[in-house]
C-alpha atoms as a printed R data frame, in Angstrom:
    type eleno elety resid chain resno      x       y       z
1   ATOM     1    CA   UNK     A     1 13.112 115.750 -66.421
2   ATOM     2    CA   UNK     A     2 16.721 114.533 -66.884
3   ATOM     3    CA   UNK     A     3 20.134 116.337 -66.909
4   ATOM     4    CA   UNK     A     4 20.411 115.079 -70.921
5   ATOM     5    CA   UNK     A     5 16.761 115.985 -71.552
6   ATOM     6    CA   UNK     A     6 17.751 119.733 -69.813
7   ATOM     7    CA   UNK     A     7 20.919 119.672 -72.193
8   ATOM     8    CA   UNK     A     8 19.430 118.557 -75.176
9   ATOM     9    CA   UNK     A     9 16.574 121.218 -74.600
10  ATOM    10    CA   UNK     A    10 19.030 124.126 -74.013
11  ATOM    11    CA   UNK     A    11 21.075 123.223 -77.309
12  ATOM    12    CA   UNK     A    12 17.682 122.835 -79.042
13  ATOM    13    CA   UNK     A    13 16.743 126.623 -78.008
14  ATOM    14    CA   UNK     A    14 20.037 128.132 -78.983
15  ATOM    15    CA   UNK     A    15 20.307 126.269 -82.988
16  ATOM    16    CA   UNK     A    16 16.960 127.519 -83.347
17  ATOM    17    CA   UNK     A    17 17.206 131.372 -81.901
18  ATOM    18    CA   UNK     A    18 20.817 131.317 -84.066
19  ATOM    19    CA   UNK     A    19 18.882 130.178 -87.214
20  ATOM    20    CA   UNK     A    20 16.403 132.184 -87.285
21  ATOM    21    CA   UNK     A    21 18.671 135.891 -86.692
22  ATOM    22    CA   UNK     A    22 20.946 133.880 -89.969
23  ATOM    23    CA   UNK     A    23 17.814 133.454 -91.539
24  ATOM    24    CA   UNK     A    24 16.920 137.383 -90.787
25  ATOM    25    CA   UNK     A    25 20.005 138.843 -91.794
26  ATOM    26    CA   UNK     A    26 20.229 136.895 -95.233
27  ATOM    27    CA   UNK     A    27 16.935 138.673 -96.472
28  ATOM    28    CA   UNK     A    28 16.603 142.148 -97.890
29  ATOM    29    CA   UNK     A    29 16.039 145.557 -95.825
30  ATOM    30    CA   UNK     A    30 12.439 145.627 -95.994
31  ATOM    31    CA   UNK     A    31 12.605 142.171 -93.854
32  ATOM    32    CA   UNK     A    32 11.995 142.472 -89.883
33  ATOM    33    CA   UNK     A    33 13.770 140.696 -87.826
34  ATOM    34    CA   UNK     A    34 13.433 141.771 -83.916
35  ATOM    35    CA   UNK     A    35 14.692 140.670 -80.600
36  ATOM    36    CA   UNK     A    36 12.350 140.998 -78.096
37  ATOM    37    CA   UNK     A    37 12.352 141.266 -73.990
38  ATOM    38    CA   UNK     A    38  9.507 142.312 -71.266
39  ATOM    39    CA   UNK     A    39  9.832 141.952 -67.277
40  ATOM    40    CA   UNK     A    40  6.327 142.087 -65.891
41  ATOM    41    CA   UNK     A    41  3.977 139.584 -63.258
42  ATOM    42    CA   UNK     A    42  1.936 136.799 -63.507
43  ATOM    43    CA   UNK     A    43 -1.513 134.995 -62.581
44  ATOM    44    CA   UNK     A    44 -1.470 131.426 -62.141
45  ATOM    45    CA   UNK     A    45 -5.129 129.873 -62.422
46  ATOM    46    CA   UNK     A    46 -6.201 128.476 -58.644
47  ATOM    47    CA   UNK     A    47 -7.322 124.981 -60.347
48  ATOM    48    CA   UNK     A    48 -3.501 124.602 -61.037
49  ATOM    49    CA   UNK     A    49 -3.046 123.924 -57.462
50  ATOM    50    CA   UNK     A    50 -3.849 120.663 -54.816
51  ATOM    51    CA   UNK     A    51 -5.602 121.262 -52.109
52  ATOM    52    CA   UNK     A    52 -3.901 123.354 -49.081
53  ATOM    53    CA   UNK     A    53 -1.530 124.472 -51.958
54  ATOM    54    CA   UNK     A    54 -2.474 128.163 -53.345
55  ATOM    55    CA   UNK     A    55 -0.374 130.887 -55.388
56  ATOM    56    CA   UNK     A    56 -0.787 134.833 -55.277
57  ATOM    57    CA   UNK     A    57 -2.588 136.224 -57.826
58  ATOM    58    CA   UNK     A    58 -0.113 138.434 -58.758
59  ATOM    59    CA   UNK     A    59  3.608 137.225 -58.968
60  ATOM    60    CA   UNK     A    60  6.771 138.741 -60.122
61  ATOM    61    CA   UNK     A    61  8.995 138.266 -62.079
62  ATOM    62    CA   UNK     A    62  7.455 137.186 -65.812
63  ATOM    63    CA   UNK     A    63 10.098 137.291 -67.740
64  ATOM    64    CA   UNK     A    64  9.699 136.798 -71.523
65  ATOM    65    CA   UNK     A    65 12.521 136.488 -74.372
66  ATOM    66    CA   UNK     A    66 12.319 136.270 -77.958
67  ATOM    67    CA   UNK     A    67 13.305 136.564 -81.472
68  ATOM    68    CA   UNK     A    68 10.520 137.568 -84.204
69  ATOM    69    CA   UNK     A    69 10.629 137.030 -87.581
70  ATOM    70    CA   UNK     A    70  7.994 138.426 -90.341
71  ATOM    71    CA   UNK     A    71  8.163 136.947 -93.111
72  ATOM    72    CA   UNK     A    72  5.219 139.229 -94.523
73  ATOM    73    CA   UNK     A    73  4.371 142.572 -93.466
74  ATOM    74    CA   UNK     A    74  1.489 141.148 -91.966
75  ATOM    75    CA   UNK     A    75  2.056 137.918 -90.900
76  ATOM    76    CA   UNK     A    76  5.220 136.204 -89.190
77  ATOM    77    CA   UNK     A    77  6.347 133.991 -86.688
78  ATOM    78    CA   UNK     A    78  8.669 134.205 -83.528
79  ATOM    79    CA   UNK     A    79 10.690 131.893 -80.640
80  ATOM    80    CA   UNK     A    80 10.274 132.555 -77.114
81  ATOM    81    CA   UNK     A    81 10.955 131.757 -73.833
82  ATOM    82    CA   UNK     A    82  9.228 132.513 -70.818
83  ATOM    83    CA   UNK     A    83 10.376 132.668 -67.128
84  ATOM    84    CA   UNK     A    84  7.941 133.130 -64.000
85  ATOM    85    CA   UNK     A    85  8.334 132.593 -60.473
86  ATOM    86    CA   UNK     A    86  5.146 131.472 -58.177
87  ATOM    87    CA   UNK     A    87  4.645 131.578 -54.430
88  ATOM    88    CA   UNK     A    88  2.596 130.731 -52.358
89  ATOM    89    CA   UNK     A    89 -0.691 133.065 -50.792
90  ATOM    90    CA   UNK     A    90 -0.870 133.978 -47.526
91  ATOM    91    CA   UNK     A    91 -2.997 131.209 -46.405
92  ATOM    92    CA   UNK     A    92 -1.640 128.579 -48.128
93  ATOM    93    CA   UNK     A    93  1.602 126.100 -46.915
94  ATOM    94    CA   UNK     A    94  4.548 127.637 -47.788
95  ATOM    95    CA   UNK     A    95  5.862 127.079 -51.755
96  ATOM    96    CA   UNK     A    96  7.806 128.220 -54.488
97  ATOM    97    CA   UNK     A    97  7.956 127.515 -57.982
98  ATOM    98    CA   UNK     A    98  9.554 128.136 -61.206
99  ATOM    99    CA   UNK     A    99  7.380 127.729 -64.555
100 ATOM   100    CA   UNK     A   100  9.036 128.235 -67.404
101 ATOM   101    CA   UNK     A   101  7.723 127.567 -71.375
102 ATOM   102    CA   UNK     A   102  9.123 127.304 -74.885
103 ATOM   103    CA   UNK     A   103  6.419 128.735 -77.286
104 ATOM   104    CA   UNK     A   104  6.292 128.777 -81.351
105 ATOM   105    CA   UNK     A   105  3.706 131.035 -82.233
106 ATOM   106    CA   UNK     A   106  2.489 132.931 -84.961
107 ATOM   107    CA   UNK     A   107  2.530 136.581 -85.534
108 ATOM   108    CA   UNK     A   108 -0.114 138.944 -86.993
109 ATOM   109    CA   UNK     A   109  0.573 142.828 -87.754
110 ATOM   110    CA   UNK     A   110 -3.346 143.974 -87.381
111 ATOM   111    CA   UNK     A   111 -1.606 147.529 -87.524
112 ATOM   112    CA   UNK     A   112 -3.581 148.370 -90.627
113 ATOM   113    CA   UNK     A   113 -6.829 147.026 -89.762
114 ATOM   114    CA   UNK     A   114 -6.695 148.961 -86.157
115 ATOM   115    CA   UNK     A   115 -5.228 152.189 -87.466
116 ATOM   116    CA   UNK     A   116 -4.133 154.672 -85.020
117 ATOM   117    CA   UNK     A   117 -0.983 155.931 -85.650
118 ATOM   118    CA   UNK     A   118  2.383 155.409 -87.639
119 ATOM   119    CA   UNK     A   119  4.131 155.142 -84.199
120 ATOM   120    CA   UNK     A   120  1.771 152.457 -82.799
121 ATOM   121    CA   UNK     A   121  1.773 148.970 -83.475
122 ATOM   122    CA   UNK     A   122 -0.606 146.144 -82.672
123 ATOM   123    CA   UNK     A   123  0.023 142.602 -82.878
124 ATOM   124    CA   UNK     A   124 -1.493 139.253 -82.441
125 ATOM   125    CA   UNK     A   125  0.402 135.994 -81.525
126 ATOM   126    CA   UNK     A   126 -0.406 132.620 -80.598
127 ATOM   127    CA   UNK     A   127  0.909 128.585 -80.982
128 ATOM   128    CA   UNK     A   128  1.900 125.658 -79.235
129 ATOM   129    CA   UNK     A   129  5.014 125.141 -76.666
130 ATOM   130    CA   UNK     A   130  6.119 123.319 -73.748
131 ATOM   131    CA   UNK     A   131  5.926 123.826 -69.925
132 ATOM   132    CA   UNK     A   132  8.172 122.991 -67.207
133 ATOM   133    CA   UNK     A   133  7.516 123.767 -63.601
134 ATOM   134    CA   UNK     A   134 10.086 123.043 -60.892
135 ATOM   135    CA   UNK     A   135  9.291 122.850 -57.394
136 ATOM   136    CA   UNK     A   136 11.947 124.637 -54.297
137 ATOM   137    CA   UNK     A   137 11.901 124.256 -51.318
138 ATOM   138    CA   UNK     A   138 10.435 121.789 -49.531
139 ATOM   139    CA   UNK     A   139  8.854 119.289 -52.909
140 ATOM   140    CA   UNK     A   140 11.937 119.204 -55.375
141 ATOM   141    CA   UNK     A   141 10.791 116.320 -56.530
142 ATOM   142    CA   UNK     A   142  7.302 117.864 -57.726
143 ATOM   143    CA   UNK     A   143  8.593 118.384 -61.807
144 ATOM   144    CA   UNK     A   144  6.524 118.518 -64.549
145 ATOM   145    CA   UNK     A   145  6.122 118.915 -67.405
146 ATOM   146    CA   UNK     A   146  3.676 119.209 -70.338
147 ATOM   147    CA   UNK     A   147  2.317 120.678 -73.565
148 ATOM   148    CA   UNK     A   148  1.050 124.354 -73.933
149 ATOM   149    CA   UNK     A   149 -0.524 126.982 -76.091
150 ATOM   150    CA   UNK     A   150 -0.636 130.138 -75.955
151 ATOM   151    CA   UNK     A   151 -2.200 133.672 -77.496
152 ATOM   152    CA   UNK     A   152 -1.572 137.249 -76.583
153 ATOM   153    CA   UNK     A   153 -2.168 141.083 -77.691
154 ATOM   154    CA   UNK     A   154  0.814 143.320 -78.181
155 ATOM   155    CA   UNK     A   155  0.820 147.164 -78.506
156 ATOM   156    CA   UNK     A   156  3.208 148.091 -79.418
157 ATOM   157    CA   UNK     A   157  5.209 152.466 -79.652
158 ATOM   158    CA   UNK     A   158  8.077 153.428 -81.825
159 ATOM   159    CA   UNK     A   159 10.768 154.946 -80.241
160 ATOM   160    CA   UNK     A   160 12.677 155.001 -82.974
161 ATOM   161    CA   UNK     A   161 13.299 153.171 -86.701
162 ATOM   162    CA   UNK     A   162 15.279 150.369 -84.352
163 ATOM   163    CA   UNK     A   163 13.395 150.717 -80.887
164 ATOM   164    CA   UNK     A   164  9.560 150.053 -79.860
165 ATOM   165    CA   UNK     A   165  8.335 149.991 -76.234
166 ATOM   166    CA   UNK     A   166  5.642 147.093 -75.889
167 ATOM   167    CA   UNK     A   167  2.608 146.085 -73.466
168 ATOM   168    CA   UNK     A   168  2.021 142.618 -73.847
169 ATOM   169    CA   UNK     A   169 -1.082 140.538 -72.645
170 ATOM   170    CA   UNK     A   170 -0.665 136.729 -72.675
171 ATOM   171    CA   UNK     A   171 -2.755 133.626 -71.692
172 ATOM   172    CA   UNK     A   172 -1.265 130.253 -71.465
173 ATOM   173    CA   UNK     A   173 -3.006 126.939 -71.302
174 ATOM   174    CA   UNK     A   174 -1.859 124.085 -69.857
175 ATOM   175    CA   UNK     A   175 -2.533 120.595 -71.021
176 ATOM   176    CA   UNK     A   176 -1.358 118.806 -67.926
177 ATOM   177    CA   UNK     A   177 -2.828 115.426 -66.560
178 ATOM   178    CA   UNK     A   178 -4.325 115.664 -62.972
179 ATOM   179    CA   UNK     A   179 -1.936 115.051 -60.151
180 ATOM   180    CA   UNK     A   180 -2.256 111.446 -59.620
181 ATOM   181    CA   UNK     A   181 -1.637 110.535 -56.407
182 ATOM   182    CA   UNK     A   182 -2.400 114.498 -55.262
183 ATOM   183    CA   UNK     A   183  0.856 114.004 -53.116
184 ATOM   184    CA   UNK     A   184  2.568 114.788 -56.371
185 ATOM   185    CA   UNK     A   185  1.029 118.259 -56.573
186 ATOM   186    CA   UNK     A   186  2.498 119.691 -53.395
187 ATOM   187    CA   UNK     A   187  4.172 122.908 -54.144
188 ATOM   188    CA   UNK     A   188  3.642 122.326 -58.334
189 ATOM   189    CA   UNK     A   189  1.159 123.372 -60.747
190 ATOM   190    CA   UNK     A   190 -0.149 122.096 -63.569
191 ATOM   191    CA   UNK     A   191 -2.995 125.511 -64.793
192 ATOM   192    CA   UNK     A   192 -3.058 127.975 -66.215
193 ATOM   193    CA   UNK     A   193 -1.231 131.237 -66.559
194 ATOM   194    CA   UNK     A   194 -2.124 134.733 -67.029
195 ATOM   195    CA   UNK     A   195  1.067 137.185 -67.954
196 ATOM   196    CA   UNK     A   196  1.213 141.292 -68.450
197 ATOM   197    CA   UNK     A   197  4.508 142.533 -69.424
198 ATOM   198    CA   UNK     A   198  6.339 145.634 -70.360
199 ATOM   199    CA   UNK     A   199  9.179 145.202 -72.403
200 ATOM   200    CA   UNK     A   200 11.224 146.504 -75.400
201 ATOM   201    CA   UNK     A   201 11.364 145.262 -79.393
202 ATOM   202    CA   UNK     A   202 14.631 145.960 -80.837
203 ATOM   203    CA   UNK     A   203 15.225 145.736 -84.845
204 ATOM   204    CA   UNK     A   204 17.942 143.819 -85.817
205 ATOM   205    CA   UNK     A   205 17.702 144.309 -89.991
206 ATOM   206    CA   UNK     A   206 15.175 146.637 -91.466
207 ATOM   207    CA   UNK     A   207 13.342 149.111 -90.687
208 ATOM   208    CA   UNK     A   208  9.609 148.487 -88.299
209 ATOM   209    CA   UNK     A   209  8.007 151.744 -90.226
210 ATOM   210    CA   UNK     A   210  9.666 151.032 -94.031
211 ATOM   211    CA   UNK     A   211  6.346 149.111 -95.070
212 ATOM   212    CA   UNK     A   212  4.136 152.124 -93.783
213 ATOM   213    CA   UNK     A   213  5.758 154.476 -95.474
């Protein structure tokens, strides 16, 4: 991955995240538009890895990043970014990694179908992205990249009209070629990824329970 193709991507993010708080703000009150953020770990599928290279299980930090828009009460669509760092197990050679992703993905409020409170939320999301995973250490050299998608369950608590706490459970799949020759898998990954976070869903126009009432 070049230093333009970095650039480029990193201007690409920002237009996008920008246009779609504009976009938020320019509709009426009864429109949600949220920022979202979660800190939690991560699973990285063991077929990810060449032989002699293997991850823990469980890694930390997952960080995830986003801004939602719905565009219905029941159906929108948000921008994210992930961050996780991967290391190696105990019995592996030694290895770090960062994978990082760029997901669109749809969003569905199934709030109304699974009823159980006017406080708690639950939400569906899923769509396509793009995966980056960069080697440290010992196999800088290692990038890759490829195409993703993704799907995940969010449940969500109101705090308050502008504040929800959120558990979020998220699988990513990776559509990566094998590592051809394997040499170019030491210390990378090219799997799967299993994430759990914890984070918080802030409301930046509207109000989360106006619809419900």
């Amino acid at each position: 991955m070049t230093p333009h193709f970095v650039t480029f991507r990193n201007k690409l993010i920002l237009i996008v995240m920008l246009f779609i708080m504009i976009l938020g703000f320019s509709q009426s009150n009864k429109s949600t538009v949220k920022a979202q953020f979660a800190l939690g770990v991560s699973s990285p599928s063991s077929n990810g890895f060449v032989q002699d290279f293997e991850g823990k299980p469980i890694n930390f930090p997952a960080v995830n990043l986003g801004i939602q828009y719905m565009l219905m009460p029941s159906f929108g669509a948000k921008l994210d970014y992930g961050f996780n760092r991967i290391s190696n197990d105990e019995t592996s050679q030694d290895f770090k990694l960062n994978y990082s992703r760029i997901n669109l993905q749809g969003v569905f409020d199934l709030s109304r179908t699974l009823y159980i409170s006017n406080r708690v939320g639950t939400f569906l999301h899923a769509g396509p992205g793009f995966s980056f995973v960069t080697p440290l250490g010992n196999f800088p050299e290692n990038k890759l990249s490829f195409f993703n998608a993704m799907a995940g369950l969010e449940l969500h608590y109101g705090i308050s009209d502008k504040l929800t706490l959120y558990l979020d459970t998220s699988y990513i799949i990776g559509f990566a070629n094998d590592f051809d020759p394997i040499s170019s898998g030491f210390g990378s990954f090219n799997g799967d990824l299993l994430t759990i976070t914890i984070g918080a869903s802030i409301s930046l126009s509207g109000c989360y329970y106006c619809e419900k009432q």
